[in-house]
N, C-alpha and C positions, 0 to 999 in steps of 0.2 A: 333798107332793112337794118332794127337795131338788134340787141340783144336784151332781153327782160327779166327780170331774177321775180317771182312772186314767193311775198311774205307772209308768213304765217308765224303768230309770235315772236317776231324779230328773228324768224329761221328760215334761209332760203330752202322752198321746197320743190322748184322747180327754176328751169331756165329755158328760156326757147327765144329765138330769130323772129321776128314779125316787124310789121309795119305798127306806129303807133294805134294809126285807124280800127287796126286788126285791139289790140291793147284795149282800146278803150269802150271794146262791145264786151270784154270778158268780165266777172264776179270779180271780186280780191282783190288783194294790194300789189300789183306789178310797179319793178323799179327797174329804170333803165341802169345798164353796165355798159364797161367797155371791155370788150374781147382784149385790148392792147394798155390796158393799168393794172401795174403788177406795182405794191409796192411804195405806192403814190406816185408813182413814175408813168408818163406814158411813151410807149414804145413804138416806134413805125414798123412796117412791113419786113426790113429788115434785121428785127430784134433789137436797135441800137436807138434808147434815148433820143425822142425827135422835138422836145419840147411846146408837145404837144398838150392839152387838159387832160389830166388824170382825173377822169372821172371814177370818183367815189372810193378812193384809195386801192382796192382791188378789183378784179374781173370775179362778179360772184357766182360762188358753185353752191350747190345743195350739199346743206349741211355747214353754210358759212353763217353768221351773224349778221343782219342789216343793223345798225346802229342808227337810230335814227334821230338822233340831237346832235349826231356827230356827220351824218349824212353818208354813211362808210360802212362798205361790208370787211370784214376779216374771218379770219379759219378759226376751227375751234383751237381751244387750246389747247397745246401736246400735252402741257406737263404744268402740275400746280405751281410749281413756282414759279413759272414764265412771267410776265409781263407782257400788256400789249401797248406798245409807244407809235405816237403823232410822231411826224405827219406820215410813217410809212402806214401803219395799222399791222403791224405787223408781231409779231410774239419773238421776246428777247430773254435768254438764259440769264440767269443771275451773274452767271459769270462769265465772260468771254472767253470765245474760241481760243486755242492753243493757236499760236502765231505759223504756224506750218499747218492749217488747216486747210488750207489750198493745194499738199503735197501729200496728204495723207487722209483718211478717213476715221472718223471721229462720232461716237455717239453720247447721247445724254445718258447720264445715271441717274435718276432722278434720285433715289436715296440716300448719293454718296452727295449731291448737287459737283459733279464734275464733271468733265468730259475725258472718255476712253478710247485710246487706241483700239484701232480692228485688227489694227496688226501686232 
């Protein structure tokens, strides 16, 4: 069994488990994902980089983007000024995290383009 993201307008509208067999009796544009690529990374059973193929740069959800000259789903955008950068597919702040962002919690201002203490 794999996992199939089906496209509508370049917009994941659906996801469901089948066999290709199964896939290839249905209408519409189904694309296979992997449950274990986050990131353009793909991960083993136990969460940890197995250097495995990252298929399609992330695991797609409804309501992700399929890019299809780039072969890669990613999330919508948070925030106009993001950016979405190769090879992860992923959306980058204009400006990076505070260096203690890993000891504290931090949100986007989009107005101010900074990031805020929660605390």
């Amino acid at each position: 069994m794999s996992h199939f993201a089906k496209i509508e307008n370049n917009t994941v509208t659906t996801v469901i488990v089948a066999e290709q067999d199964y896939i290839d009796t249905l209408e519409g544009t189904w694309v296979k994902t992997s449950y274990n690529t986050r990131g353009g990374v793909h991960y083993g059973e136990d969460g940890q980089p197995d250097n495995g193929v990252a298929l399609r740069a992330n695991y797609a959800c409804i309501g992700f983007t399929y890019d299809e000259i780039n072969d890669v789903f990613y999330s919508p955008k948070p925030y106009p000024s993001w950016t979405i950068s190769a090879p992860t597919w992923t959306w980058t702040a204009p400006v990076a995290p505070p260096s203690d962002a890993s000891e504290k919690l931090y949100l986007w201002n989009e107005t101010n383009k900074t990031w805020n203490s929660t605390i």
